[in-house]
C-alpha positions, 0 to 999 in steps of 0.5 A: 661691315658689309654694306649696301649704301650704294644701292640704296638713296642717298641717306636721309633722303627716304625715311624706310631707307634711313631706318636701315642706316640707322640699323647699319650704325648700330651695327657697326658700333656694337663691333666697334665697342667689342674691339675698344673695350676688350682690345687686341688682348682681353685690355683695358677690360677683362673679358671675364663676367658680364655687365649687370645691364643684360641689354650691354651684354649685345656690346660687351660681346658685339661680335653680335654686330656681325649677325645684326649686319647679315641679317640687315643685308639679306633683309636689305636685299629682299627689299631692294630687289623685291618684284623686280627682274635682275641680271645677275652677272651685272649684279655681280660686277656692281656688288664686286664695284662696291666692295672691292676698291677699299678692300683691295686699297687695305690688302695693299697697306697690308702688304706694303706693312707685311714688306716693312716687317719682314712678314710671309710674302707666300702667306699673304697671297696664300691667305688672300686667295683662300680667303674667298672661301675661308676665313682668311682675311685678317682684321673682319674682312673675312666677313666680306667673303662670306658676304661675297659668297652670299651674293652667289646663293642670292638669285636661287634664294630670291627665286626659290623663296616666291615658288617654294614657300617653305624652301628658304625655312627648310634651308635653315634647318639643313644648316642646324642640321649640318652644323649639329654633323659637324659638332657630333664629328669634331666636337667642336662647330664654334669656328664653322658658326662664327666664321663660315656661311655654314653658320650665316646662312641662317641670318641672310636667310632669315633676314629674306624671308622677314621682309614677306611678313614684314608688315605683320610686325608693324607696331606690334611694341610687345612683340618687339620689346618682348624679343629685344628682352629674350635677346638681352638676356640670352646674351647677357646669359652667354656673356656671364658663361664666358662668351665667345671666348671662353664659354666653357672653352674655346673652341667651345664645346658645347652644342649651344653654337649648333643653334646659336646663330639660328636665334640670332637671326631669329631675333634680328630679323624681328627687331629689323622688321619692326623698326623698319616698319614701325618708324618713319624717322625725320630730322637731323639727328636721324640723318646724322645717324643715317651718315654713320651708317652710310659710312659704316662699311669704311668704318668697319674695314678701317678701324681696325687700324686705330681702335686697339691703340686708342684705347691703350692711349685713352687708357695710359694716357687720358681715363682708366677703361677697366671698368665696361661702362666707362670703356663703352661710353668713351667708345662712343666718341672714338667710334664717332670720329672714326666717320672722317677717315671712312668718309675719307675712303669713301669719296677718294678710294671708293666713290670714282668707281661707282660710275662704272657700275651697270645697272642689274634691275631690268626695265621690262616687268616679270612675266614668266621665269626667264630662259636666260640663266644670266637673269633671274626674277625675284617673286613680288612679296607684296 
């Protein structure tokens, strides 16, 4: 999903760098999986039930992909960004370079299909320019906006979170508050959890405020081992109820999405530290995944085109998908292959323009709080 291989090494170059590519890779597979195995329309397998592996629960419902990746980013950020003095309009036109050639390259297709098929020209434009607030943007681009937005919040969040020890846990109880307002109005928060900052905030904050204690999670296996376990079982609790889908309904009316996004970021951001910590991965294996992850923005964006007609194809055509374990192996291949079209987009659609990104991290070290609104420091967390 959203991804930030451009300001990071090349990959595989620094193993702490690799680590987080390899997160990324993870990231992206568990969407992939959720898109494979449960298709446009609950096919090849039902989205009833759960797999008896609670840990295949994270794929069976891997929208979770979308939290592991929000986590990832505002973790991401903090590290990059960490003790350095940053231009925010520069910061703004790089991060916009980054993301907008292969998104808008799609919103094209998209409108060249729209054309052919008869489609609302009014609501696609329509569409489009709410989608910078609301999730409009079709096939998980919405996620793109709300990381867009995020990007707006960054220099107050990396400001506030060296002046203001508390400020960034304070923020996210006022997001469990606001949500828990929410839900008592409408009776329903699902949609504002899931698909709005109001629900992810709480995982580019967390994600933040890790990175300051990253180093007390630092080979502590028990620790780490004992929350992935926490999180497999809560998933495979949730999936069993009906997940995102059909828990109880849908929307769902129950309280669990008032918190459900604040333990997701919770238990990320935990496993995040630890493995980003804990591992300094080496070898061709680790820089073969360190590629997918590097790739894994085009890979999020473009696989909505293939991923539901392959796997009615494989279904039809090649292997019976219904059963999950089948269907999450198989995905495993598909999701592979789908790194040639993104490296593809990559280094024809979205490469040319790096170029011209500016560079948004200021030579001279922090002293005082600038004066100049357009430039913010970042608190060292060390």
């Amino acid at each position: 999903m959203t991804d930030l291989q451009q300001s990071t090494p090349k990959a595989g170059a620094e193993s702490r760098w690799a680590g987080l590519d390899h997160i990324r890779a993870l990231a992206a597979f568990m969407v992939f999986t959720w898109h494979f195995t449960h298709g446009a329309n609950a096919s090849p397998v039902p989205l009833e039930g759960a797999p008896t592996f609670p840990f295949a629960a994270l794929f069976d419902e891997g929208h979770a992909g979308v939290a592991l990746f929000m986590c990832l980013s505002g973790y991401l950020f903090a590290a990059l960004l960490d003790g350095k003095e940053i231009h925010f309009p520069k910061f703004i036109i790089a991060r916009v370079l980054r993301l907008a050639p292969l998104l808008v390259f799609l919103f094209v297709v998209d409108f060249v299909i729209l054309l052919a098929t008869g489609g609302s020209v009014i609501g696609f434009v329509r569409n489009l320019i709410s989608g910078f607030v609301l999730p409009r943007w079709p096939n998980g681009r919405w996620s793109i906006g709300i990381e867009l937005q995020f990007y707006l919040l960054l220099p107050f969040l990396l400001g506030v979170r060296g002046r203001f020890p508390m400020a960034l846990p304070l923020m996210v109880v006022g997001a469990l508050l606001m949500r828990a307002a929410l839900f008592i109005y409408f009776g329903t928060v699902e949609h504002w959890a899931y698909s709005t900052l109001i629900g992810r905030i709480d995982q580019f904050i967390l994600g933040i405020a890790i990175f300051d204690y990253r180093l007390f999670f630092k080979g502590r296996h028990g620790l780490a081992a004992a929350t992935a376990s926490i999180l497999g079982i809560a998933y495979y609790l949730f999936d069993a109820a009906g997940g995102f889908f059909g828990y109880k309904s849908w929307p769902s009316q129950e309280s669990l999405w008032i918190w459900w996004p604040t333990f997701e970021a919770i238990t990320f951001a935990i496993l995040i530290a630890y493995y980003a910590t804990t591992f300094s991965p080496r070898g061709r294996f680790s820089d073969a995944l360190s590629k997918v992850g590097f790739y894994s923005y085009g890979i999020y964006l473009i696989h909505f085109y293939f991923v539901f007609a392959a796997a009615e194809w494989i279904n039809s055509s090649l292997i019976a998908l219904d059963n999950f374990y089948v269907a999450w192996a198989v995905s495993l291949p598909v999701f592979l292959a789908m790194v040639a079209p993104a490296w593809a987009a990559y280094h024809i659609i979205e490469k040319p323009l790096q170029k011209y990104k500016p560079r948004y991290v200021l030579a001279r070290p922090i002293t005082k709080p600038a004066m100049d609104s357009s430039v913010f420091p970042v608190a060292d967390a060390q």
